[in-house]
N, C-alpha and C positions, 0 to 999 in steps of 0.2 A: 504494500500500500504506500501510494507518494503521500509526505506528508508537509505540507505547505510551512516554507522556512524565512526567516530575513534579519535583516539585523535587529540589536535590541533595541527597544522602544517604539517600533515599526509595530502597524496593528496585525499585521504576520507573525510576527515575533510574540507579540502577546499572544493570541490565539493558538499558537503551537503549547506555550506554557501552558495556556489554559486546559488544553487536550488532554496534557500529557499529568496532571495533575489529577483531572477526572477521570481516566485510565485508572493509573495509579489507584485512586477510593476505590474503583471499581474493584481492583484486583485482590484489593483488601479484602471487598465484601464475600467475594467468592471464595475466598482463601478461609474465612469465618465460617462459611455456611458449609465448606468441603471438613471444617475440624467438629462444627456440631454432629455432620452426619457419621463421622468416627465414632462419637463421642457416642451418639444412639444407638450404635451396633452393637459399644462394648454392653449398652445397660438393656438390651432387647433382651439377654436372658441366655445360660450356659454356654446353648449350641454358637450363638452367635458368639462368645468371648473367645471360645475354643477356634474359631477361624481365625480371626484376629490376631491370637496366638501364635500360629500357627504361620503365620506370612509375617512376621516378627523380623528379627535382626539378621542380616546375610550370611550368609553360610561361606567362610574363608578355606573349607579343603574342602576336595572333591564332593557332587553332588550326592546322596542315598541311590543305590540301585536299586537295593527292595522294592518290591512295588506295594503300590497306597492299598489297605488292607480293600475286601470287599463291599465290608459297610460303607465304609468311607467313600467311595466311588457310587454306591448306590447312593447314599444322601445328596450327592451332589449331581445326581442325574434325574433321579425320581421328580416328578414333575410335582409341585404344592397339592395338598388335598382340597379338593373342592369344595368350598363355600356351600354348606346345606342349603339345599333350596328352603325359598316362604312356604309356609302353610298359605291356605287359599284366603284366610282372613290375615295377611302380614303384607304390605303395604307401603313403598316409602312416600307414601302421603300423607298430611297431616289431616287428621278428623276432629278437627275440633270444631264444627260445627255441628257432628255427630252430637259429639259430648254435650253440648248443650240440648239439644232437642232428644236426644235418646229418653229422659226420663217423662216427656210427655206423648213416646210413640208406645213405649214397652213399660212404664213405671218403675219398678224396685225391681222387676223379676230380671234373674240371669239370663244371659243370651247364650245358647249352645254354638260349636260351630254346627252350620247347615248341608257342611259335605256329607256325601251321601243320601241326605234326606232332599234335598229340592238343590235346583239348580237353576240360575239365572244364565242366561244369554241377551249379551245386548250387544250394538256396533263398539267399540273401542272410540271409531272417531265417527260420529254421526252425518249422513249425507244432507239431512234438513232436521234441525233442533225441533221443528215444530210437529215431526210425525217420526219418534225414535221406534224402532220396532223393537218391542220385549218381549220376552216368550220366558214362562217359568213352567217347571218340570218338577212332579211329585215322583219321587220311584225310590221308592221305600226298599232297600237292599231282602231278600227272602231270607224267612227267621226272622228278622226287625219285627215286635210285636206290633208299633209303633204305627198312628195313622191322622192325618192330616187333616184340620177340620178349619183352616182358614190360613188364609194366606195376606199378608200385606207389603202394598210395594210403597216403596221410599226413594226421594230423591233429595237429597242433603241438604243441594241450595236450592232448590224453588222456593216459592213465595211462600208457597202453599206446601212444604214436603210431602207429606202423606197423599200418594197417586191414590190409594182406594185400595180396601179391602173386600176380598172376596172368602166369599164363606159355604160351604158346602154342607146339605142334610146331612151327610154319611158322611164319617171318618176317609178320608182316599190313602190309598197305599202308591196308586200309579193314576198322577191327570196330568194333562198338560191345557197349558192356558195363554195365549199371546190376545196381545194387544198392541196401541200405538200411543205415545206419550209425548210429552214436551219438556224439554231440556232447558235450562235458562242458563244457564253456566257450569264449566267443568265440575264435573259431581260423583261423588260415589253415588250409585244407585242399589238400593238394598230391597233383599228379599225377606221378611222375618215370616217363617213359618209358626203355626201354633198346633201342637198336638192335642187329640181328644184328652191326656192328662194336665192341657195347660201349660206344659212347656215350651218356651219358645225355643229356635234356630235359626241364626241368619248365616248367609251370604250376599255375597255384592260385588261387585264389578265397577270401571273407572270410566266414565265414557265421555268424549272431550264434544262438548255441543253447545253452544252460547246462543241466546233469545228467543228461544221455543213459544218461552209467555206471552211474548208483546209481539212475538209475528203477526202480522195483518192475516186475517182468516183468508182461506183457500177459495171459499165461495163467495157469492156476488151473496150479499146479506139479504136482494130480495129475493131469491129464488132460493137461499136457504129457509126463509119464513115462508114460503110458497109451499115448499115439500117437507115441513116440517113435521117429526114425529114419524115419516116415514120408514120401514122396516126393508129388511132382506133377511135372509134366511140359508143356507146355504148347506147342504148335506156332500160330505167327501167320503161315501161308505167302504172303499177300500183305503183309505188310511186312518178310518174309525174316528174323524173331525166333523165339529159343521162349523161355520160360520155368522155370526150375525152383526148387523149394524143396525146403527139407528141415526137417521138425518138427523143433526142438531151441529147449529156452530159452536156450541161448549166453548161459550165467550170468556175466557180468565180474567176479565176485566184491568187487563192491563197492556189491550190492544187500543191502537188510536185510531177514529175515523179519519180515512184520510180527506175527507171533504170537509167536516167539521173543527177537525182538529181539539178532538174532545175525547175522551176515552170512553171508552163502548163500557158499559156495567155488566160485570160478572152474570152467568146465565150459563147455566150446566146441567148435564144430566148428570142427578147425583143419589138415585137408586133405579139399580132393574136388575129384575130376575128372569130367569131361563129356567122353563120347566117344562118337563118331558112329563105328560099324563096329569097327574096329580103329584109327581113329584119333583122338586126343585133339583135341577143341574149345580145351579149353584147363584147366589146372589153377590151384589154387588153394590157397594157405599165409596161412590169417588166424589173428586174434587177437582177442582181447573186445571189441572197436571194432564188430566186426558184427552186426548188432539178430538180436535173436529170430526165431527159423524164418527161416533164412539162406534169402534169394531173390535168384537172380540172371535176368537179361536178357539177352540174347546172338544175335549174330549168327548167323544159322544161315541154311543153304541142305539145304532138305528133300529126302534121296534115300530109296531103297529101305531103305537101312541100319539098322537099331533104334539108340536112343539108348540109352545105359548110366552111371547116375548112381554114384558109388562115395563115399562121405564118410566121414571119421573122425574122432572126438572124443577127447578129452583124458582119457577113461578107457580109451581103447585099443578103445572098441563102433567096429566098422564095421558099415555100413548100403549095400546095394548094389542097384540094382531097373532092372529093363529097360525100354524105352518104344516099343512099335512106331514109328518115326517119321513113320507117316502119319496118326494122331492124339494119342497122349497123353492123358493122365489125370491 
């Protein structure tokens, strides 16, 4: 490297001084930080003192032939033990917005983990916050006496956490249940199962989706109030699913009209049940967390019995419609 020179008091001359001054501290620093990382090797513990040792003061007559025993050759080749993996609840995320709200989703009761018992699936990094696709799975391991009598979804930071519980007549050993949701910000999204003994298990998953809440609705507001309360029904009898929706903008009230520029007031469907005969598939208590034209997925095993959708909204409109169950509409 040319390093620019000239007589003293020339501003060349200064600036070389200058250089080579600050050079100089430099080489100090790293000459400090090369005798700290000595210094941490001796105190890292036996193995490491024993190297150290060992590469010690020079050897003035000829070098050892013997050769380095075999342990010693193995320790210095064997590759490090690997880092135990997380369990499925371990996380380098912080929850502390869990930790606040957990005692007003579950109370005082302990939380199990929920491996093996129910399992979440959601996108990692979501395609539109305002329609996240969840799908949760009962599948109680064979021999678990153990059986499922409600299910609730969570999502850390919405407005509103609690997506909506679902609850079933019967204990389940094996259901599965998708829907579609709204994200507002990077969030754990949790699953807390409840067994017919009252004990809860969760799981949760990390899924990266920002403004799901305040997204502008999908539909034109008058044609959502046109068709509103309206049903589908849906039977998938070789993969033992159906399907149902229900027309509603399930307004979070923290969307803006864009003409107004005034925020739309909260308007949800916030119970409906699904019932096969006289008997309940399973029911349902949500909140603004659930996207537009609420759609669910659900385990079903198709008999003679008509299916019977029943929902109601936060202005008190109930919506109720039958579905032969050997096809659907």
């Amino acid at each position: 490297m040319t390093r620019e020179r000239g007589p003293p008091g020339s501003a060349a001359g200064e600036n070389a001084m200058k250089n080579g001054k600050r050079n100089a501290r430099k080489a100090g620093i790293g000459a400090g930080l090369a005798s700290a990382l000595v210094v941490g090797s001796a105190l890292a513990g036996p193995a490491r003192a024993e190297t150290v040792a060992a590469t010690g003061p020079a050897q003035t007559g000829p070098a050892p032939t013997s050769p380095a025993p075999a342990s010693a050759v193995a320790a210095q080749t064997s590759p490090p033990p690997a880092a135990p993996r997380p369990s499925p609840l371990q996380e380098d995320r912080p929850e502390t917005t869990w930790q606040e709200l957990r005692a007003s989703v579950t109370g005082d009761k302990p939380l199990g983990d929920g491996t093996g018992l129910v399992t979440l699936e959601a996108p990692k990094r979501a395609e539109d916050a305002a329609i996240v696709p969840i799908t949760l799975r009962i599948a109680v391991p064979e021999g678990d006496p153990r059986r499922v009598k409600a299910l609730t979804l969570v999502v850390d930071d919405n407005p509103s956490p609690v997506v909506g519980t679902f609850r079933f007549a019967e204990g389940q050993r094996h259901f599965n249940l998708s829907t579609r949701i709204r994200v507002n910000s990077y969030s754990y999204v949790r699953a807390i199962a409840e067994t017919e003994g009252g004990a809860l298990y969760m799981t949760r998953v990390f899924v990266k989706a920002s403004g799901g809440c305040s997204a502008p609705a999908l539909k034109d507001p008058v044609a959502s109030t046109a068709h509103l309360g309206e049903m589908r029904f849906r039977s998938f009898a070789e993969r033992g699913e159906a399907q149902v929706q229900v027309r509603h903008p399930n307004y979070s009230g923290l969307q803006m009209d864009q003409l107004t520029r005034t925020y739309t007031p909260a308007w949800f469907v916030e119970n409906m049940t699904v019932r096969q005969g006289d008997k309940p598939v399973f029911t349902m208590t949500g909140g603004i967390s659930i996207s537009e034209d609420p759609t669910f997925r659900f385990s079903f095993a198709r008999n003679a019995e008509p299916v019977t959708v029943t929902a109601k909204d936060t202005e008190g409109r109930v919506f109720t419609q039958t579905f032969p169950a050997a096809n659907g509409t």
